[in-house]
C-alpha angles and dihedrals in degrees: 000000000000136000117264117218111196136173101185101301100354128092156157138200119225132175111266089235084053091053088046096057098036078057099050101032090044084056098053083049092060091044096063096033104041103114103178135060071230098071093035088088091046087058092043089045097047075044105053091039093050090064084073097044108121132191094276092035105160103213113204107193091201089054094040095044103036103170127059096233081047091051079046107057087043095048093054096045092046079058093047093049090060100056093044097059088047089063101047094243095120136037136023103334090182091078121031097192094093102049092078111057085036083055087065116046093047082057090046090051099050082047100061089038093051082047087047088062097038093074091059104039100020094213111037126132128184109239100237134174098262094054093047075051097056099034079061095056102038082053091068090058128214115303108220123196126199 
C-alpha cells in the first residue's frame, strides 16, 4: 500500500514511510523558514491534520491546502526541501540511497502545488533557495578572457 499525492488529475504515488517523512520533514522546513505570524497557522493546520494521516492517506493538495497564499508558502518549502536534502542539510546523512528519489518527490510536490497557484496567477514563482541561489550567481555576471 502507498500514499497517493494529487492535484485534480494529476498524482503520484509515494511509500508510506516516504509520505510520512515529506510531511514531517516539510514541516521542520516551514518552521525554520516561515517568516511571517501569516504562515504560523499554515504549519499548526498541516500539524494538526497530519495526526490523521494513515498508510494509504490521499493527499488532495487543493483540499490540504485549501488558500492560494497557503499553496504558496508549501510550494516554496517542498522546494526547499528539496534543496535542502540535496545538500545534505536534512534527513539521515549515514546512507545516501535514499536522497535521490526524496529529491524528487519533494520537487514533484512543490511542482503540482506551484502549478496549483499558476492557475490562478499565471506567472507566479515561489522564491526558494535554490532561486535566491541562482539570482546570486547570475549577479555576478559572466567573466570573459581573451
Amino acid at each position: 500500500m502507498s500514499s497517493c499525492i494529487s492535484y485534480q488529475d494529476q498524482f503520484f504515488y509515494v511509500s508510506n514511510q516516504r509520505f510520512h517523512s515529506l510531511i514531517e520533514f516539510g514541516l521542520q522546513v516551514a518552521e525554520k523558514t516561515a517568516d511571517s505570524d501569516g504562515e504560523r497557522p499554515f504549519i499548526a493546520g498541516l500539524r494538526e491534520r497530519s495526526v490523521a494521516f494513515f498508510p494509504g492517506y490521499e493527499f488532495a493538495i487543493e483540499r490540504e491546502f485549501p488558500t492560494r497564499d497557503e499553496r504558496k508558502f508549501w510550494a516554496r518549502v517542498f522546494f526547499d526541501l528539496a534543496y535542502l536534502i540535496f545538500k545534505r542539510e536534512i534527513g539521515n546523512q549515514d546512507t545516501t540511497f535514499w536522497q535521490y528519489s526524496a529529491v524528487g518527490d519533494a520537487y514533484l510536490l512543490g511542482r503540482m502545488i506551484t502549478r496549483s497557484v499558476q492557475e490562478e496567477e499565471l506567472a507566479w514563482h515561489p522564491k526558494t533557495l535554490a532561486s535566491v541561489e541562482a539570482d546570486m550567481f547570475y549577479q555576478k555576471g559572466v567573466n570573459v578572457r581573451l
